[in-house]
Backbone atoms as SQL, in Angstrom:
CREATE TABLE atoms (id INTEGER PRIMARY KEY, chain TEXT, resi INTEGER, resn TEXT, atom TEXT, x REAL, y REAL, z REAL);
INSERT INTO atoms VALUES
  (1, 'A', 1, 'UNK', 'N', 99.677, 64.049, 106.777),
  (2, 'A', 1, 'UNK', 'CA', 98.686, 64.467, 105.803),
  (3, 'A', 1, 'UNK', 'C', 98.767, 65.974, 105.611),
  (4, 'A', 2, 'UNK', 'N', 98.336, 66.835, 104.508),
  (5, 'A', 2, 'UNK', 'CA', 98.957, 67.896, 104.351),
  (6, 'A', 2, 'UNK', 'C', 97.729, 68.297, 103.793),
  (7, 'A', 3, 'UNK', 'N', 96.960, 69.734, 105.139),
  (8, 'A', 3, 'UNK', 'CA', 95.798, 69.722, 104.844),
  (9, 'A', 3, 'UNK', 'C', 95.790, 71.071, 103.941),
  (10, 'A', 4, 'UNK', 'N', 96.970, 71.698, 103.669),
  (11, 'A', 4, 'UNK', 'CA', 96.986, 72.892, 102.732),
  (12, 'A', 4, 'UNK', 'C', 96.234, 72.683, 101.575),
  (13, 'A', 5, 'UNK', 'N', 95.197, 73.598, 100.727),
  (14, 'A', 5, 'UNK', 'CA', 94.839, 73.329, 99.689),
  (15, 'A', 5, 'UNK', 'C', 94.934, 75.165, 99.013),
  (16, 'A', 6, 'UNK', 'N', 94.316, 74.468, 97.655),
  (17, 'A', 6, 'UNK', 'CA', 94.125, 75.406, 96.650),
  (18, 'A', 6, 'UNK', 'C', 93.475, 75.968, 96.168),
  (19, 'A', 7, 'UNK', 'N', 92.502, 77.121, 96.152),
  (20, 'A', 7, 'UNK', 'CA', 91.431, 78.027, 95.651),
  (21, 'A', 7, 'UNK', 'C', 91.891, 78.738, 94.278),
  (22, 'A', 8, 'UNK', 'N', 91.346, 78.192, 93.395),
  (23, 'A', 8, 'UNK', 'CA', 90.881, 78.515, 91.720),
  (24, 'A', 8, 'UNK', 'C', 90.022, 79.286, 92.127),
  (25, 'A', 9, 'UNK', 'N', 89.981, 80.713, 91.570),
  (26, 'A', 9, 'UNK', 'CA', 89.792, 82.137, 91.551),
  (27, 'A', 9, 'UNK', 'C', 89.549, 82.117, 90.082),
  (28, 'A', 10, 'UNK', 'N', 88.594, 82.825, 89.190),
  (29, 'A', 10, 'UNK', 'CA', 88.390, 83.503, 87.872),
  (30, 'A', 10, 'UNK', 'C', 87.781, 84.881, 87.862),
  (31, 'A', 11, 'UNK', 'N', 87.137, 85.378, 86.780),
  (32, 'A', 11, 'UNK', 'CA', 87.361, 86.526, 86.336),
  (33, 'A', 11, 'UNK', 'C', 85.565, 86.899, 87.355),
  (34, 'A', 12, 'UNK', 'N', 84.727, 85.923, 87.320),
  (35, 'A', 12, 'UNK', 'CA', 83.490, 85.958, 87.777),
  (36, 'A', 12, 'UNK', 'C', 83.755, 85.921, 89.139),
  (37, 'A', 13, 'UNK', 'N', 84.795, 85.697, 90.035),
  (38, 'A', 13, 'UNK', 'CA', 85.006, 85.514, 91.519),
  (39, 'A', 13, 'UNK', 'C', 85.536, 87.458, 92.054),
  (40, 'A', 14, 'UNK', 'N', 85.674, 88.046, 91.038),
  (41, 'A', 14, 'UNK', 'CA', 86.035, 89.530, 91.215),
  (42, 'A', 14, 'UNK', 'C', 85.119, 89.584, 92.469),
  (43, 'A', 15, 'UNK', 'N', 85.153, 90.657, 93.153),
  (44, 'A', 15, 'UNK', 'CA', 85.032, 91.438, 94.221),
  (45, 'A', 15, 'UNK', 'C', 84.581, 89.902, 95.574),
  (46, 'A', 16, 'UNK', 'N', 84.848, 88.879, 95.757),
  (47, 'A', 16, 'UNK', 'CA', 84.694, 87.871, 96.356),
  (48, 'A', 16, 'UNK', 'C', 85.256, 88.392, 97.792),
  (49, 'A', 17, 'UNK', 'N', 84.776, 87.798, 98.913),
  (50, 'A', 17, 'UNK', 'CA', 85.577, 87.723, 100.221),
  (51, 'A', 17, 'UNK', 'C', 85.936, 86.375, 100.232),
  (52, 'A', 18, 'UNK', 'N', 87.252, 85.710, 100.463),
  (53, 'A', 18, 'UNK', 'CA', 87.955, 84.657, 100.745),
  (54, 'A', 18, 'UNK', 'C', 87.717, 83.934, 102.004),
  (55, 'A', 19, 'UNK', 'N', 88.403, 83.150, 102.853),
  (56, 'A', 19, 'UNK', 'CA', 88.704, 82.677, 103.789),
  (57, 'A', 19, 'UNK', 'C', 89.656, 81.659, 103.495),
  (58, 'A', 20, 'UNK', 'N', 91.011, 81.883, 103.663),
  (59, 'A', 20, 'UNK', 'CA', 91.979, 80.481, 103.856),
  (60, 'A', 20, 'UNK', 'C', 92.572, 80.667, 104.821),
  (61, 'A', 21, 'UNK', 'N', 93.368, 79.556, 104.778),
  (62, 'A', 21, 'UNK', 'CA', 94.429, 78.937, 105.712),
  (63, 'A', 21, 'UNK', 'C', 96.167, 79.503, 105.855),
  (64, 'A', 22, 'UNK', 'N', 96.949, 79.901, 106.803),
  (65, 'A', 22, 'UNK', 'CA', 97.984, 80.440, 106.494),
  (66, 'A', 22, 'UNK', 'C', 98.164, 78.955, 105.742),
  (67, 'A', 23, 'UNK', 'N', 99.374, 79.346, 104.623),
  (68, 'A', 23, 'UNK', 'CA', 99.754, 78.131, 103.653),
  (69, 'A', 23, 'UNK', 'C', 99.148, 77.763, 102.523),
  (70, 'A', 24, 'UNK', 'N', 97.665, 78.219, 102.706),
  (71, 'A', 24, 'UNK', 'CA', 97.429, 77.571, 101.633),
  (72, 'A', 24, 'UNK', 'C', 97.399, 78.785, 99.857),
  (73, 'A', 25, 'UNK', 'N', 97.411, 78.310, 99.133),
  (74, 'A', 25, 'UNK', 'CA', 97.577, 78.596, 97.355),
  (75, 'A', 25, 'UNK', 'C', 96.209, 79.195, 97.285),
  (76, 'A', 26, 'UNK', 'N', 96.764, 80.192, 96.641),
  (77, 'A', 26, 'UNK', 'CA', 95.784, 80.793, 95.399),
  (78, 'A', 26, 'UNK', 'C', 95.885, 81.398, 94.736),
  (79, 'A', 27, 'UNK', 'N', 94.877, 80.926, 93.287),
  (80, 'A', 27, 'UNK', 'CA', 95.353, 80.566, 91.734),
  (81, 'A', 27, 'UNK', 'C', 94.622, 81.432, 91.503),
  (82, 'A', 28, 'UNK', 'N', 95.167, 82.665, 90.615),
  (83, 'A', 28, 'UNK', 'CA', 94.180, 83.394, 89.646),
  (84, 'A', 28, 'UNK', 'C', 94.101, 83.132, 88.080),
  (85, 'A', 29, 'UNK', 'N', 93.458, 82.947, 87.772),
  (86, 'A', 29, 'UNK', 'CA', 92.942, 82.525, 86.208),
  (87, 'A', 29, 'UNK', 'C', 91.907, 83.851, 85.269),
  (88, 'A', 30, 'UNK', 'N', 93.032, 84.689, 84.815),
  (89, 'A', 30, 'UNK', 'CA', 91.993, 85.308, 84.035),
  (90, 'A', 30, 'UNK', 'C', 92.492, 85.983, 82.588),
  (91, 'A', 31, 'UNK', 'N', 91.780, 85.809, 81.308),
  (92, 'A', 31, 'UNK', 'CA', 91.477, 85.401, 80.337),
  (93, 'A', 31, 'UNK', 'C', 92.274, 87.180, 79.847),
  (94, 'A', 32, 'UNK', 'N', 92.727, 86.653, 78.894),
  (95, 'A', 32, 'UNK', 'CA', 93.514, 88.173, 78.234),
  (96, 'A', 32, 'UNK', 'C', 93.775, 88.311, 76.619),
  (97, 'A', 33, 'UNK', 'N', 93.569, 89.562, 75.811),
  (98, 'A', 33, 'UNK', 'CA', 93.778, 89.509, 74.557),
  (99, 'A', 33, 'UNK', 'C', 95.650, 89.916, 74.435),
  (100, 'A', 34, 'UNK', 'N', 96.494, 89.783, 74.561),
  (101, 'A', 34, 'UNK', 'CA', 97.712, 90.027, 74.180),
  (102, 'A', 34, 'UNK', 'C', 98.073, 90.776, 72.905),
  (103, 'A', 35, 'UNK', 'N', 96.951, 90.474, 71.639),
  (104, 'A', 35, 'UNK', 'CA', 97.186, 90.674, 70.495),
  (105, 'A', 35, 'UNK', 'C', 96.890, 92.016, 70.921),
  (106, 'A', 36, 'UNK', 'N', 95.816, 92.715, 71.155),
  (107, 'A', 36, 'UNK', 'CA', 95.216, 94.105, 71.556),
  (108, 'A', 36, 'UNK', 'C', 96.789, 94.885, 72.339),
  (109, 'A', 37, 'UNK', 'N', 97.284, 94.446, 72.936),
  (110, 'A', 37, 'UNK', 'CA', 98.162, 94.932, 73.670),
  (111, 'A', 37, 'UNK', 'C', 97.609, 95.044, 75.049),
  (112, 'A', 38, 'UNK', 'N', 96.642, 94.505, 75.164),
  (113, 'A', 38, 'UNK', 'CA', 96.370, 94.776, 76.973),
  (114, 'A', 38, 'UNK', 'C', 96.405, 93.568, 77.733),
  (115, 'A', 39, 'UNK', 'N', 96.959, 93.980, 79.108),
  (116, 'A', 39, 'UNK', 'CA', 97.511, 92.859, 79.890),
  (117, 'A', 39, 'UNK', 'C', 96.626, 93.099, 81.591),
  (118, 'A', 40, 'UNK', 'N', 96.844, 91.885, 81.845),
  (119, 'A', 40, 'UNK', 'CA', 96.654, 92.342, 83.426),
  (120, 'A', 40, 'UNK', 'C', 97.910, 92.654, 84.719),
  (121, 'A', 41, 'UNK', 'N', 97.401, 93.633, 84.970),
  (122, 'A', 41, 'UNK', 'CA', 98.363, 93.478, 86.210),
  (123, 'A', 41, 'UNK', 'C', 98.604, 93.860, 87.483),
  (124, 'A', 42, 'UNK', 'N', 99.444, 93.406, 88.478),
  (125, 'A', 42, 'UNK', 'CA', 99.453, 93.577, 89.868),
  (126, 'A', 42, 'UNK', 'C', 99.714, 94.734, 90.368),
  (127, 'A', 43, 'UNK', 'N', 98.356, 95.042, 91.133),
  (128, 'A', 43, 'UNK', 'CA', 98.400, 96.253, 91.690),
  (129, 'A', 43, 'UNK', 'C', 98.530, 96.188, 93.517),
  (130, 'A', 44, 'UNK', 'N', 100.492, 96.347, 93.803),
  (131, 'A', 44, 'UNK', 'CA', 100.552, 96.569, 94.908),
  (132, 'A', 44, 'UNK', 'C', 100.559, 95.061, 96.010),
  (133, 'A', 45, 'UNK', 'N', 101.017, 94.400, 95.531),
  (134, 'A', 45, 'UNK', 'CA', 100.729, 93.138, 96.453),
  (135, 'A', 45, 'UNK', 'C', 101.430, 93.697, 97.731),
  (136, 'A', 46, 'UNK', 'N', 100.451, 92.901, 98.695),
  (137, 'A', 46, 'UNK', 'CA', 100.769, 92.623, 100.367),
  (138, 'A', 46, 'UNK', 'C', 101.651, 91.861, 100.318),
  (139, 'A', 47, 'UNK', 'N', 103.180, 91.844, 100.506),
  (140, 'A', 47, 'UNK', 'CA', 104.131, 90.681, 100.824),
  (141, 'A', 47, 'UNK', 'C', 104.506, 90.611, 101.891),
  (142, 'A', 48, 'UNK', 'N', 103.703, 91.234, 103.162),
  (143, 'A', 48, 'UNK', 'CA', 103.787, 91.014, 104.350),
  (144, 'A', 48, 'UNK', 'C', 102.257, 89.529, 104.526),
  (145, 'A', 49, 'UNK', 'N', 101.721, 89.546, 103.787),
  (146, 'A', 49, 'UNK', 'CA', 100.806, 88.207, 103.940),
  (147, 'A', 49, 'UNK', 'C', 100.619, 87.448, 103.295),
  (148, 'A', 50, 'UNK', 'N', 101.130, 87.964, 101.839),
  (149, 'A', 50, 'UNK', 'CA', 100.841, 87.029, 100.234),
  (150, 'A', 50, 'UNK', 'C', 101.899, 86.836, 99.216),
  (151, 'A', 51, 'UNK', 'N', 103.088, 85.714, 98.918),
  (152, 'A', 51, 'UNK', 'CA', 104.045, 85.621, 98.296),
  (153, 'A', 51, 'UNK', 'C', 103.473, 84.821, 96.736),
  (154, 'A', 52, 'UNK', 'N', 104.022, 86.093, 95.711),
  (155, 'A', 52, 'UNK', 'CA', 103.740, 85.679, 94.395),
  (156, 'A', 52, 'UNK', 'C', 104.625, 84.052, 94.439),
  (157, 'A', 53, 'UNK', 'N', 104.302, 83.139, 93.947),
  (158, 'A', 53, 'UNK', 'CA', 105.071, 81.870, 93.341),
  (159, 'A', 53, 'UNK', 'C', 105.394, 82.152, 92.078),
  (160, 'A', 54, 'UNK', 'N', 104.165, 81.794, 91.454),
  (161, 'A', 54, 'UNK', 'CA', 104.290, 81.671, 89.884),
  (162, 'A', 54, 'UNK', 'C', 103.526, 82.628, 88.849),
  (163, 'A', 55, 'UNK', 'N', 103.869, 83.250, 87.830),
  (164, 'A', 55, 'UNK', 'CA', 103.117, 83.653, 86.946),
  (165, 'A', 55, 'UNK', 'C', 103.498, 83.167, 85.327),
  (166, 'A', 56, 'UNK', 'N', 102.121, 82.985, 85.031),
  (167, 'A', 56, 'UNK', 'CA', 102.682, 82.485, 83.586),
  (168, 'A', 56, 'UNK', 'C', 101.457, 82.926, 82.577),
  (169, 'A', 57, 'UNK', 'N', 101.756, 82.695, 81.236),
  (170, 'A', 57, 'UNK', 'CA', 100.618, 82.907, 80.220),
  (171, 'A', 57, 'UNK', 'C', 100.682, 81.338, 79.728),
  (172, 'A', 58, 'UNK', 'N', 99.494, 81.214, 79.247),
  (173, 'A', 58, 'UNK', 'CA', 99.126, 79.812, 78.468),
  (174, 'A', 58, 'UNK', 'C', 98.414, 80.717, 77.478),
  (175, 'A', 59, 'UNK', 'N', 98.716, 80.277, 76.129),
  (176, 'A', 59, 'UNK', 'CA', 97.768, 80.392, 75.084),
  (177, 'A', 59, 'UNK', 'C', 96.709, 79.062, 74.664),
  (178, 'A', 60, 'UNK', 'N', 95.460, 79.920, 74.508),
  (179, 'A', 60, 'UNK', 'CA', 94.222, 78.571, 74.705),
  (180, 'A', 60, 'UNK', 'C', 94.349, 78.087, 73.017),
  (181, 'A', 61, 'UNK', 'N', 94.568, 78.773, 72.020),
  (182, 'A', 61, 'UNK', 'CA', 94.961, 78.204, 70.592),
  (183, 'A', 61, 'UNK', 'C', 96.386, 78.407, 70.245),
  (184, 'A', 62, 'UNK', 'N', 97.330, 77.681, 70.170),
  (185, 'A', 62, 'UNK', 'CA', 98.701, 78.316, 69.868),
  (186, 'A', 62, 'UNK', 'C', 98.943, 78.449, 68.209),
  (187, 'A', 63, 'UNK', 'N', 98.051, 77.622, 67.255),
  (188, 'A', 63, 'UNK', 'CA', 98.090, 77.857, 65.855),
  (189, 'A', 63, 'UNK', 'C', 97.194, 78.646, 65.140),
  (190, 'A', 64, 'UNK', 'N', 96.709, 79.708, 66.421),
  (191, 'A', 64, 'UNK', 'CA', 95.466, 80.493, 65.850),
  (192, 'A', 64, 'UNK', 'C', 96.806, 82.076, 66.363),
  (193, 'A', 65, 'UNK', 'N', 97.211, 82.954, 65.373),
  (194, 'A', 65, 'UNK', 'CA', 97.543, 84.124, 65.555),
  (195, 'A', 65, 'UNK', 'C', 96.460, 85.139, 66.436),
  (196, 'A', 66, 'UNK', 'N', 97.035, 85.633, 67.081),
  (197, 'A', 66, 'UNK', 'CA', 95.915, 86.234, 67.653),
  (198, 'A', 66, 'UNK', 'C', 94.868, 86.259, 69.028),
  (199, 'A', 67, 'UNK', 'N', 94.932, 84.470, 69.252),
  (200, 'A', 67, 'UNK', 'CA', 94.354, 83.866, 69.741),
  (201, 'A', 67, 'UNK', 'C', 93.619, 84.399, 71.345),
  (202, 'A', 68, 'UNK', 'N', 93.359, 83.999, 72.251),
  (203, 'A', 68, 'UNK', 'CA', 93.130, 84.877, 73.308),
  (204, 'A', 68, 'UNK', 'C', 94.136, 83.891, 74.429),
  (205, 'A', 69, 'UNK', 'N', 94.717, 84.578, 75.668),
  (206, 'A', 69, 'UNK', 'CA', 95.403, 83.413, 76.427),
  (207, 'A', 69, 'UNK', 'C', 95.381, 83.468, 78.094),
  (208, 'A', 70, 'UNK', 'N', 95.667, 82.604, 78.782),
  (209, 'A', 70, 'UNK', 'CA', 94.968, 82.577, 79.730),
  (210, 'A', 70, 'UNK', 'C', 96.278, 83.299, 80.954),
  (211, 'A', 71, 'UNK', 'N', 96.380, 84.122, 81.894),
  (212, 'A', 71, 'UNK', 'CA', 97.187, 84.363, 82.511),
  (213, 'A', 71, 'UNK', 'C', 97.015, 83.858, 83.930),
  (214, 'A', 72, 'UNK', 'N', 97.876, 83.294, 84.486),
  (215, 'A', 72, 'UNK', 'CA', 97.566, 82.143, 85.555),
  (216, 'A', 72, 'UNK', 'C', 98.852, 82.905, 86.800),
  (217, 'A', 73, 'UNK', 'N', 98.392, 83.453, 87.425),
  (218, 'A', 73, 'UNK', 'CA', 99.023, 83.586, 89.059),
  (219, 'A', 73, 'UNK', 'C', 98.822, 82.834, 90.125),
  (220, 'A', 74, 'UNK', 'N', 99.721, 82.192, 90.866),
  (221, 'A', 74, 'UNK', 'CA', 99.877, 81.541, 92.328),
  (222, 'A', 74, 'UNK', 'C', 99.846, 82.115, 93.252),
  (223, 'A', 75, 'UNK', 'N', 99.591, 82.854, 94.583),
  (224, 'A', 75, 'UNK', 'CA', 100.065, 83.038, 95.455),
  (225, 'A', 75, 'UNK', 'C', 99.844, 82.327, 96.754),
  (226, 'A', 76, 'UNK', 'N', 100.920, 81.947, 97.838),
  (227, 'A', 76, 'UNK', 'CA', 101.398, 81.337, 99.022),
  (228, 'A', 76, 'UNK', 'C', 100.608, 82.238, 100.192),
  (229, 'A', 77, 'UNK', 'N', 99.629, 82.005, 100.927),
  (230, 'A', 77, 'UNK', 'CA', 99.367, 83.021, 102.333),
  (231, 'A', 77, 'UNK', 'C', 100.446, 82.346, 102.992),
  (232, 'A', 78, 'UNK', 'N', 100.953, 83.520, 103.496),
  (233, 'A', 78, 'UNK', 'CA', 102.272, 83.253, 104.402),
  (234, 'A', 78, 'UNK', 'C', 102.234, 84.160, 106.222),
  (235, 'A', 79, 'UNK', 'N', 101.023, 84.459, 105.834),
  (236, 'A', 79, 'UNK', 'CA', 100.692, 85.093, 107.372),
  (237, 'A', 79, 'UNK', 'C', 99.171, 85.403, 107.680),
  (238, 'A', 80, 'UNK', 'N', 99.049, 85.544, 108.746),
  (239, 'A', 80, 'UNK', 'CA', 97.500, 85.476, 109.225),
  (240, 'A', 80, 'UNK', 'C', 96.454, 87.169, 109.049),
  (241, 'A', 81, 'UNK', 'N', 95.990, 87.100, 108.896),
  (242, 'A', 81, 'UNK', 'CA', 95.567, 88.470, 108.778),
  (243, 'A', 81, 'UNK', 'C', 94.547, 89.640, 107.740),
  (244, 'A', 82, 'UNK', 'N', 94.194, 90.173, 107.233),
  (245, 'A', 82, 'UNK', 'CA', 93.269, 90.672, 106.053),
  (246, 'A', 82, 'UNK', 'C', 94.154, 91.493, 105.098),
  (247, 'A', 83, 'UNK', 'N', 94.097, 91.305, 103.614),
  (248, 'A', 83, 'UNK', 'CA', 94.775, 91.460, 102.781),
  (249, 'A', 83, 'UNK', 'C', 93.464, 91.396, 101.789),
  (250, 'A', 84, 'UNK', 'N', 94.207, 92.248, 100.266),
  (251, 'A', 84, 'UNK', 'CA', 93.485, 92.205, 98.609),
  (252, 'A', 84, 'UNK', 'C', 94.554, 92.198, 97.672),
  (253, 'A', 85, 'UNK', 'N', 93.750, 91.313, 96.896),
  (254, 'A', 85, 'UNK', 'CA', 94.668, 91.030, 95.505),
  (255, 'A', 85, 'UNK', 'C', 93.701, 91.836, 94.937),
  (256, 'A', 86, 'UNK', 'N', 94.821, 92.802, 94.190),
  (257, 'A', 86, 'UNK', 'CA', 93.901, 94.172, 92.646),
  (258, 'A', 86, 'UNK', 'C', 94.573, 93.956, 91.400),
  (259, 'A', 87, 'UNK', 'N', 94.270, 93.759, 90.757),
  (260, 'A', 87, 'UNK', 'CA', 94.401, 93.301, 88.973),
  (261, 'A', 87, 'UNK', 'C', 93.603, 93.998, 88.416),
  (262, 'A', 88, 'UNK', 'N', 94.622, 94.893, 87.435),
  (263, 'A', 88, 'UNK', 'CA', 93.981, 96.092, 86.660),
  (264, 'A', 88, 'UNK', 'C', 94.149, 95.147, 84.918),
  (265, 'A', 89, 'UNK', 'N', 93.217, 95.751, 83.881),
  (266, 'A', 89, 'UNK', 'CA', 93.794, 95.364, 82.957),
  (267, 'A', 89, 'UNK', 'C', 93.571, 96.213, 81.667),
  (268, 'A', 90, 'UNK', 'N', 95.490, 96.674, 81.458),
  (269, 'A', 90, 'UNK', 'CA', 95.451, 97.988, 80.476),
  (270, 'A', 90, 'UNK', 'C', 96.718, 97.758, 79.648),
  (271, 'A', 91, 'UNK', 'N', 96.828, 98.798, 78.822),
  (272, 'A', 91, 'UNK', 'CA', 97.744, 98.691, 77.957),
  (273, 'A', 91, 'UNK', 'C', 99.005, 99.374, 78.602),
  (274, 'A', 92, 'UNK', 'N', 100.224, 99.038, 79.281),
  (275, 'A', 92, 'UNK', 'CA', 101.484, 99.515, 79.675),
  (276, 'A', 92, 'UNK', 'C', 101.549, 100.400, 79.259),
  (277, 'A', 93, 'UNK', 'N', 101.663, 101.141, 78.256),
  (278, 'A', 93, 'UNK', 'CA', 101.793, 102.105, 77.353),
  (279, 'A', 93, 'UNK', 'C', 100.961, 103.240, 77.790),
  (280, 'A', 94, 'UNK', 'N', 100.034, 103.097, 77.965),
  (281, 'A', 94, 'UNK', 'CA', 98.588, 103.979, 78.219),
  (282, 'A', 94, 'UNK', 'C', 98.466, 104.315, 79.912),
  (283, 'A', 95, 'UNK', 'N', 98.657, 103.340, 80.704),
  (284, 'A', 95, 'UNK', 'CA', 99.159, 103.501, 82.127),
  (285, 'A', 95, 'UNK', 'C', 97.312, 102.784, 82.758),
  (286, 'A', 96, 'UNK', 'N', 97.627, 102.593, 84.044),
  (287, 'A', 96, 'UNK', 'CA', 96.386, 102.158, 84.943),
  (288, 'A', 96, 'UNK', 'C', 95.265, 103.259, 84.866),
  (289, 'A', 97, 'UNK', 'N', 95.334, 104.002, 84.809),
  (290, 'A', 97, 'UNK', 'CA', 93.929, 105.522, 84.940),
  (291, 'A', 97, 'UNK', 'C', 93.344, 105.068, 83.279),
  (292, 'A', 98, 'UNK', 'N', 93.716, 104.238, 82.725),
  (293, 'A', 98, 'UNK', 'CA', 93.032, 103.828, 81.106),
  (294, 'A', 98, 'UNK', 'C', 92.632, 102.638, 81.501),
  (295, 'A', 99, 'UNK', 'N', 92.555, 101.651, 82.459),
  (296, 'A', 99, 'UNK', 'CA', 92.284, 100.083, 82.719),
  (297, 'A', 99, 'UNK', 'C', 90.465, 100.384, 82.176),
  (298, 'A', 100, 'UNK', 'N', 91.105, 99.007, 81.560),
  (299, 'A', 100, 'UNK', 'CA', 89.384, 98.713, 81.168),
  (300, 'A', 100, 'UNK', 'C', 88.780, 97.910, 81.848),
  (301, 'A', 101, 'UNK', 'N', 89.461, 97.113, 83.016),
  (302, 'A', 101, 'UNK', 'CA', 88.817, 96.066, 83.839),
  (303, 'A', 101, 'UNK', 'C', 89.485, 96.148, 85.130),
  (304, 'A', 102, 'UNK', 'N', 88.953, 95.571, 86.113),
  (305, 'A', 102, 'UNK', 'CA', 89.538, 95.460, 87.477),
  (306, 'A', 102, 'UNK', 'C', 89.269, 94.117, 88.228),
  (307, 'A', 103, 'UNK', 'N', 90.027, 93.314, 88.860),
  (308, 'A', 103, 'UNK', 'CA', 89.912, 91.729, 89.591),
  (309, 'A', 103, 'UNK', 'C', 90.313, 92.486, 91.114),
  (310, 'A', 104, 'UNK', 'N', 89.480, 91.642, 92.061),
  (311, 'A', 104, 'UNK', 'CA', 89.975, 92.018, 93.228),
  (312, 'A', 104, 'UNK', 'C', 90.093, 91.279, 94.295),
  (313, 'A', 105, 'UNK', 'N', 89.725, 90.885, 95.375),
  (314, 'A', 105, 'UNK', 'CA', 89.805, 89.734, 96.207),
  (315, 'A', 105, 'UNK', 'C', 90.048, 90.287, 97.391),
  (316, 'A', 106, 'UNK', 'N', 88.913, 90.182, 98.386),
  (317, 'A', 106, 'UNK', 'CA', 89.481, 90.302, 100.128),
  (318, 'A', 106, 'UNK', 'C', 89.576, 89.107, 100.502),
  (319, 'A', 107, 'UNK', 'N', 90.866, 89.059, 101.514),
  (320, 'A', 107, 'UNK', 'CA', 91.278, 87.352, 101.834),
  (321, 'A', 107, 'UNK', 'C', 91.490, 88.098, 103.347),
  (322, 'A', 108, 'UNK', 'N', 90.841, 86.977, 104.181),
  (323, 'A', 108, 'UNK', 'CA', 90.750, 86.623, 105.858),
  (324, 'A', 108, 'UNK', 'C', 91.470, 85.516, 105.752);
C-alpha cells in the first residue's frame, strides 16, 4: 500500500506551515494573467529537500484570447528537514524588486 500522498496548495494557502512526509507531492496551483506579461516564479528552490517534477500552464478558456491560466507546479520531498517554497509574480522584463505578489510555504 503506498501511503505517499498529495497536498493541493493555492494562492489562499500563501504564508501556510506544512507538515509532510519524506515522498510525498506537492502541487502548487496559482492563477496568472500571461496576456499582462506577468508570470510567477521560483525563487531559489531547496534541492537539497524539494525536487521540482513538473511545471506546466493550463489555460482555463482556450477560445477566449486573453484568457487567464492556471500555472500548476509538483514538487517530490526528498529529504527530512525544514525548507520554503517563494513564488514571486512579475514581469521578466521588469525583474523581482517590481513583483506584485508573493506565494510562500514553510514545509516540516
Amino acid at each position: 500500500m503506498n501511503s505517499k500522498k498529495t497536498l493541493i496548495l493555492h494562492k489562499k494557502d500563501s504564508g501556510r506551515e506544512i507538515n509532510v512526509n519524506c515522498g510525498d507531492l506537492i502541487s502548487i496551483e496559482l492563477e496568472g494573467m500571461g496576456s499582462a506579461g506577468y508570470g510567477w516564479y521560483l525563487a531559489d528552490l531547496d534541492q537539497k529537500h524539494l525536487k521540482l517534477l513538473t511545471e506546466e500552464r493550463k489555460v482555463s478558456s482556450p477560445d477566449k484570447i486573453g484568457a487567464p491560466f492556471l500555472n500548476i507546479w509538483i514538487f517530490a520531498t526528498v529529504k527530512k528537514g525544514q525548507t520554503e517554497i517563494k513564488m514571486d509574480h512579475y514581469r521578466k522584463w521588469e525583474g523581482v524588486q517590481n513583483s506584485t505578489d508573493r506565494f510562500w510555504i514553510k514545509i516540516n
